[in-house]
Phi, psi and omega in degrees: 000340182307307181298326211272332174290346141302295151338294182293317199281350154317282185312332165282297161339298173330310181309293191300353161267022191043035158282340180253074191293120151278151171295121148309296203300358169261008187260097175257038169224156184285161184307298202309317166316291163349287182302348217239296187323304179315304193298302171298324134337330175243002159268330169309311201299333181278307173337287177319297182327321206282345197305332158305353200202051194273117028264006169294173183290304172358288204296348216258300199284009165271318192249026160260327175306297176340278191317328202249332124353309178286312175309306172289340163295271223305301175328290174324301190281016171233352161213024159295164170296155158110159173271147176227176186201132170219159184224152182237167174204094142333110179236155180219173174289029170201317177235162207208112186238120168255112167210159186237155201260148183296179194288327175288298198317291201285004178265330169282347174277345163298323198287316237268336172280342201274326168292318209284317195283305163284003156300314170298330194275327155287327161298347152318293178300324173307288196309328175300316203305307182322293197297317179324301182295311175332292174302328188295274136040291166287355159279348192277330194288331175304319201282311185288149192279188201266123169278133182163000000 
């Protein structure tokens, strides 16, 4: 699944750099939104890939880019410019209910994840720094030889 989750957010970027031209007028987020969208699609897809390994740094720097990616779609629609329309959809075993919801409710629940998820996205990059000093560190002690 890795390649095909890479794939799509290629494609998506492509769209947000208009190397794949869309109707503008079907873009109802600025490119940049696009570009970030795109991008998290194709950091799951590295993510997955990174699994053999989750504390290398790779992996550490896939998933604060993630967080913070994420942190940034969601932030936009909860406290970007512009009118927004969110819808809820209720499924139960027998019925299936659609109705949409105000314009606040869904900027707060966009904001209040957009919050939560960056706060994560900072503790993410803090943990990458750490291991960054860390590995520089166990490389400086490797380098100097031993006294005796």
């Amino acid at each position: 699944m890795a390649p095909v989750f890479v794939a799509i957010g290629l494609i998506i970027v492509a769209i947000a750099y208009d190397a794949l031209h869309i109707d503008p007028r079907a873009l109802e987020a600025p490119r940049w939104v696009l570009a970030c969208t795109g991008g998290l699609f194709s950091l799951v897809g590295l993510l997955i890939a990174a699994q053999g390994n989750p504390t290398s740094l790779w992996a550490k720097l896939l998933a604060a880019c993630f967080f913070s990616m994420f942190a940034a779609v969601f932030g936009w629609v909860g406290f970007g410019p512009g009118p927004r329309a969110f819808s809820t959809t209720m499924v139960t075993v027998f019925v299936t209910s659609h109705a949409r919801s105000g314009e606040h409710s869904g900027r707060i629940v966009f904001g209040t994840v957009a919050v939560i998820v960056g706060s994560v996205a900072v503790i993410a990059w803090w943990r990458l720094g750490r291991s960054l000093i860390g590995a520089s560190r166990r490389d400086d002690s490797a380098a100097i030889p031993p006294r005796g």
